[in-house]
N, C-alpha and C positions, 0 to 999 in steps of 0.2 A: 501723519504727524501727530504725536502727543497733544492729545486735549490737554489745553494749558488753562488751570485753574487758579492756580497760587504762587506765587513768588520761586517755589522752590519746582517747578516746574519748566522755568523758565531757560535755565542753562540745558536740561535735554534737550526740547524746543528749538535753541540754537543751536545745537550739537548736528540735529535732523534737518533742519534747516540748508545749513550750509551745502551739503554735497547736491540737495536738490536744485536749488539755485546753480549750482555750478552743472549743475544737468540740462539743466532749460537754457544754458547758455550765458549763468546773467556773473561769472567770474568776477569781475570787480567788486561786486557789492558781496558773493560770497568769500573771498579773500578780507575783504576789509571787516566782514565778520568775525572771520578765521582768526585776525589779528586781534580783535579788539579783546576776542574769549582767549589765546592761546598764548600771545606776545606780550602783550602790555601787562605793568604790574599795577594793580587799582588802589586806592586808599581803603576804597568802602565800596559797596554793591553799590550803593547811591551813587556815586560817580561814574560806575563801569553803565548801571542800567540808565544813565543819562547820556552816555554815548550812543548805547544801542537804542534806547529810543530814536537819536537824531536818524538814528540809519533806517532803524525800521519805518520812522517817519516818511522817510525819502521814498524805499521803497511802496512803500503804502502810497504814497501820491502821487508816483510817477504814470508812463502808461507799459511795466512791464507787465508781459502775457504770464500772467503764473497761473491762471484757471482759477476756477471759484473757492474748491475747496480749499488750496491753499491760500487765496485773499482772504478768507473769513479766518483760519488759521492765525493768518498774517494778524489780522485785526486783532483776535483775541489775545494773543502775546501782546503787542502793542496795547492793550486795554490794561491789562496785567501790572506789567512794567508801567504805566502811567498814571494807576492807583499808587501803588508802590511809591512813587516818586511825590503824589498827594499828602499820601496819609503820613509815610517815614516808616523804615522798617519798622519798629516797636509794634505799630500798629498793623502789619503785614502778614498775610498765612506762612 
């Protein structure tokens, strides 16, 4: 998975994301990803990365098996998107 650094990183991330999750079995949460990047039309990135945090939240504290490398992944997106949503884009990579 793309080392996620910066704000603009963020949509590959979930792009890569999704089919994994839907490989490990975990389809609801990859679909409702699917949807939130593919379906839905946003105001602002601040809104859209406020839904995926809730998700990415859920999954980050659930007890789904996705293995290390991808929770620390998981983490780092969730870290990302959670500055982002701190600081306000303006202030954002």
């Amino acid at each position: 998975m793309i080392d996620v650094k910066s704000v603009q990183d963020v949509y590959p991330a979930i792009e890569e994301l999704i089919p994994v999750l839907e490989q490990l079995g975990y389809r609801d949460v990859s679909c409702k990803l699917d949807h939130r990047i593919h379906k839905v039309c946003w105001t602002s990135a601040t809104e859209l990365f406020e839904e995926l945090g809730k998700l990415l939240r859920g999954v980050n504290s659930s007890k789904l098996d996705i293995g290390p490398d991808l929770q620390k992944n998981l983490e780092r997106l969730l870290a990302v998107i959670e500055q982002h949503l701190r600081n306000g884009p303006a202030n954002s990579e």
